[in-house]
py3Dmol code that shows the C-alpha trace and the ligand (Angstrom):
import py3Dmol

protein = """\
ATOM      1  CA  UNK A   1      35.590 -90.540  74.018  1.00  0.00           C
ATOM      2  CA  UNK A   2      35.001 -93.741  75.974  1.00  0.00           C
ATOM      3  CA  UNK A   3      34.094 -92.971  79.536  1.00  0.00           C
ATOM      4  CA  UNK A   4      32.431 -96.055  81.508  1.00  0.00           C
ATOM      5  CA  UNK A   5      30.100 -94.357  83.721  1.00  0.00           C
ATOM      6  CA  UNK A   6      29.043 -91.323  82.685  1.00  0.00           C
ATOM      7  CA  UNK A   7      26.214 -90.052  85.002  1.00  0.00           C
ATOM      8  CA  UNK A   8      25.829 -86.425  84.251  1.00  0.00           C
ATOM      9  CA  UNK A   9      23.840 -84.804  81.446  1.00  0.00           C
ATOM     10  CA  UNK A  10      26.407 -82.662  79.515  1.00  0.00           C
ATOM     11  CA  UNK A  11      25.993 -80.043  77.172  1.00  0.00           C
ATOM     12  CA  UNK A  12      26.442 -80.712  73.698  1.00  0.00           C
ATOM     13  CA  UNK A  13      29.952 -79.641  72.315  1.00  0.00           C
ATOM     14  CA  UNK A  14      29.500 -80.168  68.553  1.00  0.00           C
ATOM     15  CA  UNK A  15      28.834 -76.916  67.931  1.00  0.00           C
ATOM     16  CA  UNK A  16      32.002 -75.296  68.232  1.00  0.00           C
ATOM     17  CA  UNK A  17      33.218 -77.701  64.950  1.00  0.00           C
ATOM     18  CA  UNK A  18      30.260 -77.232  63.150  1.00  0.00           C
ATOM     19  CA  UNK A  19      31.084 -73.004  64.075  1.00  0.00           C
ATOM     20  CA  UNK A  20      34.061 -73.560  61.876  1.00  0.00           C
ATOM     21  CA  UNK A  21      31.775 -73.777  58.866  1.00  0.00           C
ATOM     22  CA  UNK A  22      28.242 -72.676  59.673  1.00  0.00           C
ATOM     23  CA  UNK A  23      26.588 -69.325  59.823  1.00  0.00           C
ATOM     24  CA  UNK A  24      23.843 -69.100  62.429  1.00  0.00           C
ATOM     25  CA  UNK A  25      20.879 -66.983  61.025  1.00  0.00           C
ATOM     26  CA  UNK A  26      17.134 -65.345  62.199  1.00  0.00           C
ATOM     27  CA  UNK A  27      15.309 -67.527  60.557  1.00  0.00           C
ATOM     28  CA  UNK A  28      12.604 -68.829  62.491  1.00  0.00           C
ATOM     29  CA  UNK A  29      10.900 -69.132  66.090  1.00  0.00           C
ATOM     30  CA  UNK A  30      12.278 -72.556  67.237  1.00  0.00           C
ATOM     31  CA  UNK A  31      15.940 -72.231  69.394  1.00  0.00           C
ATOM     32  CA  UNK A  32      17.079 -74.254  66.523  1.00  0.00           C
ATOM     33  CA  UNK A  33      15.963 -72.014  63.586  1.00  0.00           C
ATOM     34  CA  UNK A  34      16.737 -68.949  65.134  1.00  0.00           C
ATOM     35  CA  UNK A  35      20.631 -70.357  65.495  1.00  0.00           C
ATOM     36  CA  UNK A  36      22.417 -71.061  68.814  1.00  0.00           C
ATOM     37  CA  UNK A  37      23.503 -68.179  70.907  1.00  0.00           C
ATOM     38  CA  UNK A  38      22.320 -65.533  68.467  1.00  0.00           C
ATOM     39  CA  UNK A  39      25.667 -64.304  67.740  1.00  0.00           C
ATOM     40  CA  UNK A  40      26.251 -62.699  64.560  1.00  0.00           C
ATOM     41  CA  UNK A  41      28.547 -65.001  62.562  1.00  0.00           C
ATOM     42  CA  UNK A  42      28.669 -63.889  58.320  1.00  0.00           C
ATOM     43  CA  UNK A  43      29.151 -66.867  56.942  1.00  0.00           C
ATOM     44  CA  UNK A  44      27.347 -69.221  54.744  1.00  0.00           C
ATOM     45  CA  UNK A  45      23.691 -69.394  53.705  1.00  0.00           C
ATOM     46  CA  UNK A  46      24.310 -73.100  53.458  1.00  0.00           C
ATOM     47  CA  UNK A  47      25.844 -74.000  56.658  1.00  0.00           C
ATOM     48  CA  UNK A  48      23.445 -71.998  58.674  1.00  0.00           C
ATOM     49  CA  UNK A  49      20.688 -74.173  56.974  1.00  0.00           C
ATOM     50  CA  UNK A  50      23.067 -77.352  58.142  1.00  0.00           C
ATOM     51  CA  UNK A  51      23.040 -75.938  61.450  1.00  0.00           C
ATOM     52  CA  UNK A  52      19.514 -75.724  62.082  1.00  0.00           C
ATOM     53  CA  UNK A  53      18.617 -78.891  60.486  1.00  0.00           C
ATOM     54  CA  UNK A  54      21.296 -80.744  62.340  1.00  0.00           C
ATOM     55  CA  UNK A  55      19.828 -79.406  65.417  1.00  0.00           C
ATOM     56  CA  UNK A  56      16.538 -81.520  64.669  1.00  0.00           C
ATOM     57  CA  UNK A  57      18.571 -84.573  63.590  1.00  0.00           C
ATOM     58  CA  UNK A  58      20.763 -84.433  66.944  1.00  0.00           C
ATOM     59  CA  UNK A  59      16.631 -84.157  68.910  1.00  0.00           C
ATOM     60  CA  UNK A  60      15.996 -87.478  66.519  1.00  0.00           C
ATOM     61  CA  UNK A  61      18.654 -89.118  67.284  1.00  0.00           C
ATOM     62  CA  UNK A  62      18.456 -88.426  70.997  1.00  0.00           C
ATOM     63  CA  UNK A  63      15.290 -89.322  71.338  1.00  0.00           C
ATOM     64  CA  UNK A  64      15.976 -93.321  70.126  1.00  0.00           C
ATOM     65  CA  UNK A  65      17.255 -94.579  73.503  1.00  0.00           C
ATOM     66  CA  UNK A  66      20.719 -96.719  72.423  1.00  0.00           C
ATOM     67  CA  UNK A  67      22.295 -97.673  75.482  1.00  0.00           C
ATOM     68  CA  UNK A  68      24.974-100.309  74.070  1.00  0.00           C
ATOM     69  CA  UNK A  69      23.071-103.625  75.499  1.00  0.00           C
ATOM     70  CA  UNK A  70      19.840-102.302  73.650  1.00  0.00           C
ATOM     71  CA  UNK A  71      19.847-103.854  71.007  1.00  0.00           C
ATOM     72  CA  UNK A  72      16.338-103.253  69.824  1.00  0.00           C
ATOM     73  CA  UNK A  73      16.955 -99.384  69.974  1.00  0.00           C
ATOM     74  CA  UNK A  74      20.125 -99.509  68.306  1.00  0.00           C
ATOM     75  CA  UNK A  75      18.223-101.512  66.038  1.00  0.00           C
ATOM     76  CA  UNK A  76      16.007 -98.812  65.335  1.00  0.00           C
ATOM     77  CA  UNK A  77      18.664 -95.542  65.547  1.00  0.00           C
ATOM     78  CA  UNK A  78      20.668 -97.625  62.862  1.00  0.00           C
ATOM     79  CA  UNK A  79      17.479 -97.815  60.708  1.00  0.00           C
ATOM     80  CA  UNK A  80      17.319 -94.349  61.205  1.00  0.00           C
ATOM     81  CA  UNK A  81      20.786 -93.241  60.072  1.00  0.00           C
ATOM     82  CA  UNK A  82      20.989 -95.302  57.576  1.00  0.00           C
ATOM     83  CA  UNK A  83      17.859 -93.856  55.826  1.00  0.00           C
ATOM     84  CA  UNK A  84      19.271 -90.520  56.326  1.00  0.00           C
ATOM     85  CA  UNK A  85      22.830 -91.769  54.759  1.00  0.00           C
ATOM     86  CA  UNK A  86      20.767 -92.874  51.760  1.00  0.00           C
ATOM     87  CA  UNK A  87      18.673 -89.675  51.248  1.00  0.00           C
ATOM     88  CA  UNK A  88      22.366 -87.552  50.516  1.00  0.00           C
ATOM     89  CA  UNK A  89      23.297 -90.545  48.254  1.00  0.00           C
ATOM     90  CA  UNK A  90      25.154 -92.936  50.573  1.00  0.00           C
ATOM     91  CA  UNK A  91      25.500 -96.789  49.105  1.00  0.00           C
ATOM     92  CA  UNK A  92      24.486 -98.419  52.817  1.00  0.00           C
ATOM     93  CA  UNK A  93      24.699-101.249  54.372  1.00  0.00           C
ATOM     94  CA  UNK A  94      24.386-102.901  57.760  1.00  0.00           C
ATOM     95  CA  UNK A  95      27.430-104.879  59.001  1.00  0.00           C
ATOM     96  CA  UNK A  96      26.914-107.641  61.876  1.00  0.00           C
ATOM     97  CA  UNK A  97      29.868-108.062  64.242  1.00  0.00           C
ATOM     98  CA  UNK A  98      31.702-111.407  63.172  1.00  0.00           C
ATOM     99  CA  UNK A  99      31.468-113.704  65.942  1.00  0.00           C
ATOM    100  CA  UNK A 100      35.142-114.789  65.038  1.00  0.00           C
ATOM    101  CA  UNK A 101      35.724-111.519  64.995  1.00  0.00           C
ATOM    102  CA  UNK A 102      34.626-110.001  68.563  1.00  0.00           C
ATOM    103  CA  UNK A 103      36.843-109.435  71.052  1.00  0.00           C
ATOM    104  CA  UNK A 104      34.915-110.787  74.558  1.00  0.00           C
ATOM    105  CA  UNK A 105      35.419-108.676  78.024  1.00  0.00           C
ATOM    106  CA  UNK A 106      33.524-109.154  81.222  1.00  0.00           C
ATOM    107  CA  UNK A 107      30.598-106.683  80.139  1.00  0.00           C
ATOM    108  CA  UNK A 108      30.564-107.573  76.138  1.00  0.00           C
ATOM    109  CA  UNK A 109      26.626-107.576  75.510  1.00  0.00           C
ATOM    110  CA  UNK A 110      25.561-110.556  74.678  1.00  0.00           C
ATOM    111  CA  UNK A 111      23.937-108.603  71.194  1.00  0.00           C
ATOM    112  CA  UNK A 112      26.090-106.384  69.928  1.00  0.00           C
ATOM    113  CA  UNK A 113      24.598-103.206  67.536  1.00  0.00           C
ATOM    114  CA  UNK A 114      24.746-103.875  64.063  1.00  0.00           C
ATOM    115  CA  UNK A 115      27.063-101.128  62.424  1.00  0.00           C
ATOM    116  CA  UNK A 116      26.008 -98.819  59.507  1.00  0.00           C
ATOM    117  CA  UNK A 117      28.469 -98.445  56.690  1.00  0.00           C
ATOM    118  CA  UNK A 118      28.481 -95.898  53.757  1.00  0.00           C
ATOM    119  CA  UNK A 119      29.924 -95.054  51.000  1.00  0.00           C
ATOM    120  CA  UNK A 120      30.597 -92.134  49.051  1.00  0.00           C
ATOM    121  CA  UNK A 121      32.279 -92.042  45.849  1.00  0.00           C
ATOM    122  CA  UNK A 122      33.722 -88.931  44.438  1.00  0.00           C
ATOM    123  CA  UNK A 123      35.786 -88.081  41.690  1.00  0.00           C
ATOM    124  CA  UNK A 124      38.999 -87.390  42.865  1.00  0.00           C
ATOM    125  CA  UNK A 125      41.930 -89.768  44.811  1.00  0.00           C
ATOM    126  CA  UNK A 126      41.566 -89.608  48.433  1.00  0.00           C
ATOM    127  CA  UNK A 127      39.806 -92.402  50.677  1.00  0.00           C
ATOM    128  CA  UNK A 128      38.349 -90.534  53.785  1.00  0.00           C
ATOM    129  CA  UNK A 129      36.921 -92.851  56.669  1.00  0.00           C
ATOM    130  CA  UNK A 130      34.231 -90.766  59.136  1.00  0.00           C
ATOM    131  CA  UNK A 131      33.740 -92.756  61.921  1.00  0.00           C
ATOM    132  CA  UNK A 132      31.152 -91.921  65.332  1.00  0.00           C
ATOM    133  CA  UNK A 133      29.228 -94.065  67.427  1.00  0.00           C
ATOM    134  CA  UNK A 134      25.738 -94.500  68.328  1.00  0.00           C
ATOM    135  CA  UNK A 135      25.412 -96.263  71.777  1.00  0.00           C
ATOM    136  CA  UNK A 136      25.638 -94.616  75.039  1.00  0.00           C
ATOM    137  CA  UNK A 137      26.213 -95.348  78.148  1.00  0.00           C
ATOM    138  CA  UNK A 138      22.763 -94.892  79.593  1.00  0.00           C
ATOM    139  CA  UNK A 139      19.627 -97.336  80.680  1.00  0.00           C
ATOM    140  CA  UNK A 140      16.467 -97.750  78.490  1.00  0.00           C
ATOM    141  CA  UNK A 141      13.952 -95.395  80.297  1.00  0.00           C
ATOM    142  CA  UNK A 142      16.508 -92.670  81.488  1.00  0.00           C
ATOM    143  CA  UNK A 143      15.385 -90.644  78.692  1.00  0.00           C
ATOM    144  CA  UNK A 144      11.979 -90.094  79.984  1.00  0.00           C
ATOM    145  CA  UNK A 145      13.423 -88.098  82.762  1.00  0.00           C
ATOM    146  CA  UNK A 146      16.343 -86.365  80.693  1.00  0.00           C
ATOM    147  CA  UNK A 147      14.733 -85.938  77.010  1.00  0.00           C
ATOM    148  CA  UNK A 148      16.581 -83.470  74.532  1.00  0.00           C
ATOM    149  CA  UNK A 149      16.303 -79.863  75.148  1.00  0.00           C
ATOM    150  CA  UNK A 150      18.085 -76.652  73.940  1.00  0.00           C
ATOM    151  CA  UNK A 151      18.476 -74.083  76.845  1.00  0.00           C
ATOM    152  CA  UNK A 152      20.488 -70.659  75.538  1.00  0.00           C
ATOM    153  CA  UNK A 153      23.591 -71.952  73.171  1.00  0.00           C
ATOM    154  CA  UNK A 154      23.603 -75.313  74.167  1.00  0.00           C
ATOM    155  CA  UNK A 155      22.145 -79.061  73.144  1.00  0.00           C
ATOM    156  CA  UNK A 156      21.386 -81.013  76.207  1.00  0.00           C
ATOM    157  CA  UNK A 157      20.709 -85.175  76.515  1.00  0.00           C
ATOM    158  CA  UNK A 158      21.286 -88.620  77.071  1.00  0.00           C
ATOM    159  CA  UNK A 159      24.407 -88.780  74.595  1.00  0.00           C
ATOM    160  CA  UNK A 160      23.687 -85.891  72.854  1.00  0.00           C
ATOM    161  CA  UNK A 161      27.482 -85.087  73.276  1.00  0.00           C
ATOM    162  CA  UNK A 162      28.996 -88.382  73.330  1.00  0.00           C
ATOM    163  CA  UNK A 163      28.494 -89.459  70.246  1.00  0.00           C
ATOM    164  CA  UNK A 164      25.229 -88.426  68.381  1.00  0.00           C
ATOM    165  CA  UNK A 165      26.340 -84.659  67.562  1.00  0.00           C
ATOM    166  CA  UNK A 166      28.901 -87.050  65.940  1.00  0.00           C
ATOM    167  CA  UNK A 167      26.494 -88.763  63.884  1.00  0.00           C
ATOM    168  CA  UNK A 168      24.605 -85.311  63.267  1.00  0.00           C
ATOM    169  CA  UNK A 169      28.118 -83.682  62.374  1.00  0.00           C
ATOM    170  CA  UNK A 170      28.876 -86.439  59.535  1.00  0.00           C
ATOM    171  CA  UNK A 171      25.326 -86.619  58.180  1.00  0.00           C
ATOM    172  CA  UNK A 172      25.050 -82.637  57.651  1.00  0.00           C
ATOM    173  CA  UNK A 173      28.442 -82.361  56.673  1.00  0.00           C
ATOM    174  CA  UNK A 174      27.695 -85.017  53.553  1.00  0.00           C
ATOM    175  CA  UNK A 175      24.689 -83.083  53.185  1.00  0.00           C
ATOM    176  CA  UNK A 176      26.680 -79.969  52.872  1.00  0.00           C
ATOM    177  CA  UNK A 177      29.082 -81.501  50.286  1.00  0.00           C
ATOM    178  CA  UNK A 178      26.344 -82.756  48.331  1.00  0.00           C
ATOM    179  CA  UNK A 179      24.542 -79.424  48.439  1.00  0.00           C
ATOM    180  CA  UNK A 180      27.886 -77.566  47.157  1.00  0.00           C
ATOM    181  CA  UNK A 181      28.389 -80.290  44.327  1.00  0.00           C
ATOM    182  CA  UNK A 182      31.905 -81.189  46.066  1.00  0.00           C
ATOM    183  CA  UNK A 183      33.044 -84.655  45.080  1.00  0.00           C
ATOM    184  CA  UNK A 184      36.823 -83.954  44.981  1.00  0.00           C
ATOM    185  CA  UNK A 185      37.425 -86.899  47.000  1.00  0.00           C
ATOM    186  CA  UNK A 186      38.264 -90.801  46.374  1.00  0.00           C
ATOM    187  CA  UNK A 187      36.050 -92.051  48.582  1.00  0.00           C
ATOM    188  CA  UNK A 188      33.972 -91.285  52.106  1.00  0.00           C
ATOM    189  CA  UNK A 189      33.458 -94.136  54.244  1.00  0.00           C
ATOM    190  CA  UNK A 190      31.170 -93.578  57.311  1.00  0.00           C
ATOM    191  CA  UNK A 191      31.070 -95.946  59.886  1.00  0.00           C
ATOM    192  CA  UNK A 192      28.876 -96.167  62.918  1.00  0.00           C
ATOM    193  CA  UNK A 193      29.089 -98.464  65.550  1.00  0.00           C
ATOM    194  CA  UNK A 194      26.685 -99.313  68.120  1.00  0.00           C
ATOM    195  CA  UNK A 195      29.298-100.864  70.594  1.00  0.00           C
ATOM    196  CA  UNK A 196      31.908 -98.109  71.062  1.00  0.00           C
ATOM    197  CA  UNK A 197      30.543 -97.453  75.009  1.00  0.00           C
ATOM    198  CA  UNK A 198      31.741-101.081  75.854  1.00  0.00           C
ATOM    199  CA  UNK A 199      35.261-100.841  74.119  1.00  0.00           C
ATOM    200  CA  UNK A 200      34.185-101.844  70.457  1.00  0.00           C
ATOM    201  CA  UNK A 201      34.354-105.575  70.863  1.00  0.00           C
ATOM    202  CA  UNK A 202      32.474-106.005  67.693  1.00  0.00           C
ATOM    203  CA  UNK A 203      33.635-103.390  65.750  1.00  0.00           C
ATOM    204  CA  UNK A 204      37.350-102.889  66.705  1.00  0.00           C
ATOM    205  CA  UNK A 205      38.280-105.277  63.965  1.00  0.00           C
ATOM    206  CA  UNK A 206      36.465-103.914  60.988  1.00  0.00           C
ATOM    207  CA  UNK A 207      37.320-100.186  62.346  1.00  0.00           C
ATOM    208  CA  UNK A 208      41.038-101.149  61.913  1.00  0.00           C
ATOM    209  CA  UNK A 209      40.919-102.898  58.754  1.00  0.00           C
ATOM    210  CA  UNK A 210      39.137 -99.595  57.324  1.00  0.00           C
ATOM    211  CA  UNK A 211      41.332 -97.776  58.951  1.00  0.00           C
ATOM    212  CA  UNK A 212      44.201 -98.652  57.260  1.00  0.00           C
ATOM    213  CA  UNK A 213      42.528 -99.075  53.824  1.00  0.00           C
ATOM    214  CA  UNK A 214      42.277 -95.313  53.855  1.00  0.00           C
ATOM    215  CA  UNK A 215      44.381 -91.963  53.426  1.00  0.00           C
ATOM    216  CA  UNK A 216      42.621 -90.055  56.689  1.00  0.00           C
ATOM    217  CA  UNK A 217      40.169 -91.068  59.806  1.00  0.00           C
ATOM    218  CA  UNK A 218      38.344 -88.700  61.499  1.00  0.00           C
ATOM    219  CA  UNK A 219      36.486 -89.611  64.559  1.00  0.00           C
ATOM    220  CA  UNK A 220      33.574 -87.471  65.264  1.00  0.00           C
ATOM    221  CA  UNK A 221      33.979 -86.974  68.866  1.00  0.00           C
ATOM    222  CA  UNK A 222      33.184 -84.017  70.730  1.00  0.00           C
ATOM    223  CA  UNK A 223      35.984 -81.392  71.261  1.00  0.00           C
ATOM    224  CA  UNK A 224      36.205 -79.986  74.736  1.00  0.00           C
ATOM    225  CA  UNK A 225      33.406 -76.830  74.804  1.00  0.00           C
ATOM    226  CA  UNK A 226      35.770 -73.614  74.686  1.00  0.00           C
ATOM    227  CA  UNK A 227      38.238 -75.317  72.397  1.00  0.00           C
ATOM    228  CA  UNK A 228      38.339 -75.620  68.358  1.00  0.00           C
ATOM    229  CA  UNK A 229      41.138 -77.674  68.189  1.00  0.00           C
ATOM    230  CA  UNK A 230      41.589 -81.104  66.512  1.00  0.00           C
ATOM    231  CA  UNK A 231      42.536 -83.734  69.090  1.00  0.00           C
ATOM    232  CA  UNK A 232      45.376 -86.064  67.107  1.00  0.00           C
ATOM    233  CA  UNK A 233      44.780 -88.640  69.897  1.00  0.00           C
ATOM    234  CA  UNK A 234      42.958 -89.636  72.887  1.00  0.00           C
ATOM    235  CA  UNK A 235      42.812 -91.554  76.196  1.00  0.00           C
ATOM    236  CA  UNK A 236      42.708 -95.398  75.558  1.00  0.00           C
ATOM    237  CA  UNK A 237      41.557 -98.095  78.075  1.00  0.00           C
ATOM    238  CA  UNK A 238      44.000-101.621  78.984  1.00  0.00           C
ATOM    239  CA  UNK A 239      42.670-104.374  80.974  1.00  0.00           C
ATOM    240  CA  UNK A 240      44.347-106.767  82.679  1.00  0.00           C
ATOM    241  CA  UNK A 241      43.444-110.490  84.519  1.00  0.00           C
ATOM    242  CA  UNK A 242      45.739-110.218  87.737  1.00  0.00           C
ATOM    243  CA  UNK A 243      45.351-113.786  89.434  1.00  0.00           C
ATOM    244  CA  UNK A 244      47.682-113.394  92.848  1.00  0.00           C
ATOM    245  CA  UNK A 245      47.574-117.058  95.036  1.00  0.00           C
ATOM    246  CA  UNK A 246      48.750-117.359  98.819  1.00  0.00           C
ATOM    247  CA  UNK A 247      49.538-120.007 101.006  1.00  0.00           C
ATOM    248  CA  UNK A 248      47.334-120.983 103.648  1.00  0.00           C
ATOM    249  CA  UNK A 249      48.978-121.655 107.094  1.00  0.00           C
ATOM    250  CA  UNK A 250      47.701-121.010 110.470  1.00  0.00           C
ATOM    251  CA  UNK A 251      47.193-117.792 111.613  1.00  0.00           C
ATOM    252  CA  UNK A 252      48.027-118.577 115.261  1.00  0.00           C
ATOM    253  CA  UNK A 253      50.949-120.900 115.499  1.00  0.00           C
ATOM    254  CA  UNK A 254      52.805-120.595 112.279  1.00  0.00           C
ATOM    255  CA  UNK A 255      52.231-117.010 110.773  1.00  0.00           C
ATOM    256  CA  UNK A 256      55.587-116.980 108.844  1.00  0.00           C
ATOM    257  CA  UNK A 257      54.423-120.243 107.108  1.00  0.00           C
ATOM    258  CA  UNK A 258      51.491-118.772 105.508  1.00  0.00           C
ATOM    259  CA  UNK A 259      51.564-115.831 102.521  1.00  0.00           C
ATOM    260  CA  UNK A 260      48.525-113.668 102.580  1.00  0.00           C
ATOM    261  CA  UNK A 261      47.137-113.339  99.034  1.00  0.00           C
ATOM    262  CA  UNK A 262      45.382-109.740  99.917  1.00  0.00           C
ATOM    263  CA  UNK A 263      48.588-108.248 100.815  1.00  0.00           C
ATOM    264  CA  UNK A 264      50.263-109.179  98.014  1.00  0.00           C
ATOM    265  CA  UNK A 265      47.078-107.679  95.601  1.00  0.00           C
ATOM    266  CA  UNK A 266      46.512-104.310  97.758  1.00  0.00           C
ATOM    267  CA  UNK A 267      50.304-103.962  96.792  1.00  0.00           C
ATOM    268  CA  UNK A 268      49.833-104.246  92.958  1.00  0.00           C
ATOM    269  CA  UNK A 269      46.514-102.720  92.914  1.00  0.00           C
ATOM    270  CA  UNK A 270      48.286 -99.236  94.689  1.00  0.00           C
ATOM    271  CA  UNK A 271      51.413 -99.410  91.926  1.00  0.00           C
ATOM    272  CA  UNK A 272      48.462 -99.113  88.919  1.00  0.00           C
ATOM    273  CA  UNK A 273      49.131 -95.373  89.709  1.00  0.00           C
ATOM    274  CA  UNK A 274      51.683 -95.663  88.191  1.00  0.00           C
ATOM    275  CA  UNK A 275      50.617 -96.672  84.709  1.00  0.00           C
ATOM    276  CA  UNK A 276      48.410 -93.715  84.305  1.00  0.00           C
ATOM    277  CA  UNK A 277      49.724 -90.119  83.636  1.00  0.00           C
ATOM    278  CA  UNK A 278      47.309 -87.349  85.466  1.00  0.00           C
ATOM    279  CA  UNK A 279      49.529 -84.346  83.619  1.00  0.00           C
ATOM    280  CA  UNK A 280      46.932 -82.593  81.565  1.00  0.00           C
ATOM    281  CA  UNK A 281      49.165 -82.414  78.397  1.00  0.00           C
ATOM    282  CA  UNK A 282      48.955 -85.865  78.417  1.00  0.00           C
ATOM    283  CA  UNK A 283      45.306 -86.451  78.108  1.00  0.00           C
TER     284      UNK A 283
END
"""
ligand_1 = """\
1
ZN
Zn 32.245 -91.599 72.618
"""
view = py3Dmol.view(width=600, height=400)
view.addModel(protein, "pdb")
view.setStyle({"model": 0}, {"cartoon": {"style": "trace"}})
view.addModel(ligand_1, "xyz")
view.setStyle({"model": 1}, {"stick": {}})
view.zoomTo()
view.show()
């Protein structure tokens, strides 16, 4: 979910969609071996293993600081993902925004991430495109003072919510599909953008072309924490330049001459309300 300012920690959601699949087991002495929450759940050997192992990818990839203007740690996260991608049998490759291709707004980074792109090719018909992102909205240094911890049932971090559980959730997942042998599918895509924080300028073009080259898209975002529902859309952003002029006249001896250009804008600003709907079934 895009949110522009984002200064609160929260607690990681991705859980409750990995829950769908994953046992949580006593297996060890670290939060993350011994499974979140401790609550009994029979289900597979395999995806408690996921779980706990995704728990240590989610501290990795917390602990690379990727606010979307860095692009030296994106730099590095990507590196890391990528490797990961590979290791479960993923044909990567880095993709560079196309200058021709990036869409420019007032806070556009002047070095956009680099995205990582995978492929997965199975043996049955369907194209599949995973998408998640790896920026976040957060300073270079922040993490010093907020680094990733697990307190009772939940993840906490810089991001840990918004997107990298994401990125955790699509890795493991693969991981899982490889471990069962599954390869019923056309093809998995995986995309991972480094920009998504700032509106996608690089990426929104290549994320709609491979969107529409294939049968489903899942976006790995967060569901809300008490919910295990699939969101079928989300809340979008629109921008607009609104450029309002006046006429100067003198304020003293010919007031009705002169149009005041701050009026005129305090008036449009105050019917934007209206372009938004606050009912929750909306959001
Ligand atoms: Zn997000």
């Amino acid at each position: 979910m895009w949110r522009r300012r984002k200064v609160s920690n929260e607690p990681d959601t991705a859980w409750t969609l990995f829950d769908l699949h994953c046992a949580t087991g006593d297996r060890g002495t670290e939060p993350w071996e011994r499974g979140f929450g401790g609550a009994p759940r029979a289900r597979s050997h395999l995806g408690g293993q996921a779980k706990s192992t995704a728990a240590r990818t989610l501290k990795d990839l917390v602990s690379i600081e990727s606010g979307s203007g860095d692009r030296e740690g994106l730099d590095r996260l990507s590196a890391l993902i990528s490797d990961r991608l590979k290791a479960i049998g993923g044909q990567v490759e880095f993709i560079e925004p196309n200058p021709a291709d990036i869409y420019h707004m007032a806070d556009t980074p002047k070095e956009i991430g680099r995205m990582v792109h995978a492929r997965f090719t199975g043996t049955g018909t369907r194209k599949i495109l995973l998408i998640a992102h790896m920026d976040t909205v957060y300073l270079r240094g922040m993490l010093a003072q907020q680094p990733f911890r697990i307190d009772g049932n939940r993840a906490y971090g810089l991001g840990v919510s918004d997107d990298k559980q994401g990125v955790a959730l699509i890795i493991h997942t693969l991981a899982m599909l490889k471990e069962m042998n599954f390869r019923d599918y056309g093809q998995i895509t995986v995309l991972i953008n480094g920009d998504e924080e700032v509106s996608s300028p690089g990426s929104r073009a290549m994320l709609t072309r491979l969107g529409g080259e294939h049968d489903f898209v899942f976006s790995n975002e967060a569901s809300r924490v008490a919910s295990d529902r699939l969101s079928l859309t989300t809340a979008g952003i629109g921008a607009v330049v609104l450029n309002v002029q006046g006429k100067a006249s003198h304020a003293g001896s010919a007031p009705e001459q002169g149009r005041n250009a701050l009026y005129e804008l305090a008036h449009q600003i105050l019917q934007m309300r209206d372009l938004s709907d606050p009912r929750p079934a909306s959001r």
